[in-house]
N, C-alpha and C positions, 0 to 999 in steps of 0.2 A: 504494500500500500504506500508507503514510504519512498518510494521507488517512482509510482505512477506518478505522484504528487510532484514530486523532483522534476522528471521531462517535462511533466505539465507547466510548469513554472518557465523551466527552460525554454520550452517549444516558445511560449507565450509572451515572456522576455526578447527572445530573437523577432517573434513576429511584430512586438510593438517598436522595434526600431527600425525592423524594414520597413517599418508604413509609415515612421515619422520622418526618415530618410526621403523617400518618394514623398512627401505632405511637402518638401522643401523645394519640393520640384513643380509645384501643384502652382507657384506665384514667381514671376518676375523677379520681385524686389530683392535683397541683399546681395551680401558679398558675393565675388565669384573671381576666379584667375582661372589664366589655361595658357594658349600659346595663342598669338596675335598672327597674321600675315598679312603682309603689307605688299600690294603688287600693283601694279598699272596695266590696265587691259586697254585694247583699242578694239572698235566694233570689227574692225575687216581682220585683222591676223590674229586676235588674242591675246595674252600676255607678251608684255612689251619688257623683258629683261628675265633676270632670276628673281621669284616672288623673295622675301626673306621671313623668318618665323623670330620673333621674340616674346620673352613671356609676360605677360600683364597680367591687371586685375582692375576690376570693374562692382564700383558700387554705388546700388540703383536703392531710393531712397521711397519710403512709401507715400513722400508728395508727390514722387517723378524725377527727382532731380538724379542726373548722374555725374559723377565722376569715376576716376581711373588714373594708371599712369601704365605706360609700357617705357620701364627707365632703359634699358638696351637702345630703344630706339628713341631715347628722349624727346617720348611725346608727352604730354598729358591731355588728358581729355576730361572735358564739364560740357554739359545739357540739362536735356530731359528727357523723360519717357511717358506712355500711355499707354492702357490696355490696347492688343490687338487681337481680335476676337474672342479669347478667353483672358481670364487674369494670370495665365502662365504663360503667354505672348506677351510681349510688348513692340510698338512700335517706338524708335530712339531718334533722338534730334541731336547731333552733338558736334564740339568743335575742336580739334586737334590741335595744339600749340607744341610749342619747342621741338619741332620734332626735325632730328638728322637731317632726314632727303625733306628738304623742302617741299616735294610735292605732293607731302601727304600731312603737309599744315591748312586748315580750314574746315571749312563745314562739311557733314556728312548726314546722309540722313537711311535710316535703311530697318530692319529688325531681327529683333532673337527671339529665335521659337526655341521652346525649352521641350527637351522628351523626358518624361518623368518615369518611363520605365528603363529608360538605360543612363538616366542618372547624368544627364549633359542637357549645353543646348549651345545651340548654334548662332553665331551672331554676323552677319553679312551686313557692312557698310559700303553704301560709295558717294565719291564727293561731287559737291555739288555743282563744283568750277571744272571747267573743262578744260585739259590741258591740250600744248600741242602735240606730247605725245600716245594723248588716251584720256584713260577717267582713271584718278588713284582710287583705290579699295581696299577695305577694311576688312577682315575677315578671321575667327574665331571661336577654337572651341574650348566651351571655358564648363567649369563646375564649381560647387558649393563647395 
């Protein structure tokens, strides 16, 4: 009897953090890091160079507001956010400062959909200015 209770307890323990784990994933809002990439595409050929990956992190505040930095590529980033169709989308408005290649300093505007059963989400940026050699883009997967 003593036995049963034990797993039970167990079982019931592991299950209450895998569903508070995935609950984390249920909303946009808070902290989050992963790896960034940073690339320049042009409509006719594609990526215009070697994309590059550094790591960052990104936090999204539950008025909207965001900030972040990706210090490799001495950017920092501040906005905002809004639901996008559920409260574990958001749509983001945001602006890239200090950053290395200049041409991936300015506005951006794009969204992260979040997958709450494999525990990420995806966040696809691009700028708003057009270069002459494409459009810079923002791009990462980040987790809790």
């Amino acid at each position: 009897m003593r036995f049963s209770l034990l797993v039970a307890a167990a079982v019931s323990s592991s299950t209450m953090v895998a569903q508070s784990q995935a609950q984390e994933y249920l909303h946009y809002q808070g902290a989050w890091s992963g790896s960034f990439l940073f690339f320049v595409t042009q409509q006719d050929t594609g990526a215009q160079g070697p994309p590059e990956v550094f790591a960052g992190t990104l936090q999204i505040e539950f008025d909207g507001a965001v900030r972040g930095a990706v210090p490799e590529a001495a950017c920092t980033l501040t906005g905002s956010s809004m639901d996008y169709i559920t409260p574990a989308n958001a749509s983001i408005d945001l602006v890239a400062r200090g950053c290395r290649d200049a041409r991936f300093n300015g506005h951006f505007v794009g969204k992260l959909i979040n997958n709450p059963v494999l525990k990420y989400a995806s966040i696809r940026l691009s700028s708003m200015r057009s270069l002459d050699t494409g459009t810079a883009q923002i791009s990462a997967i980040i987790r809790r």
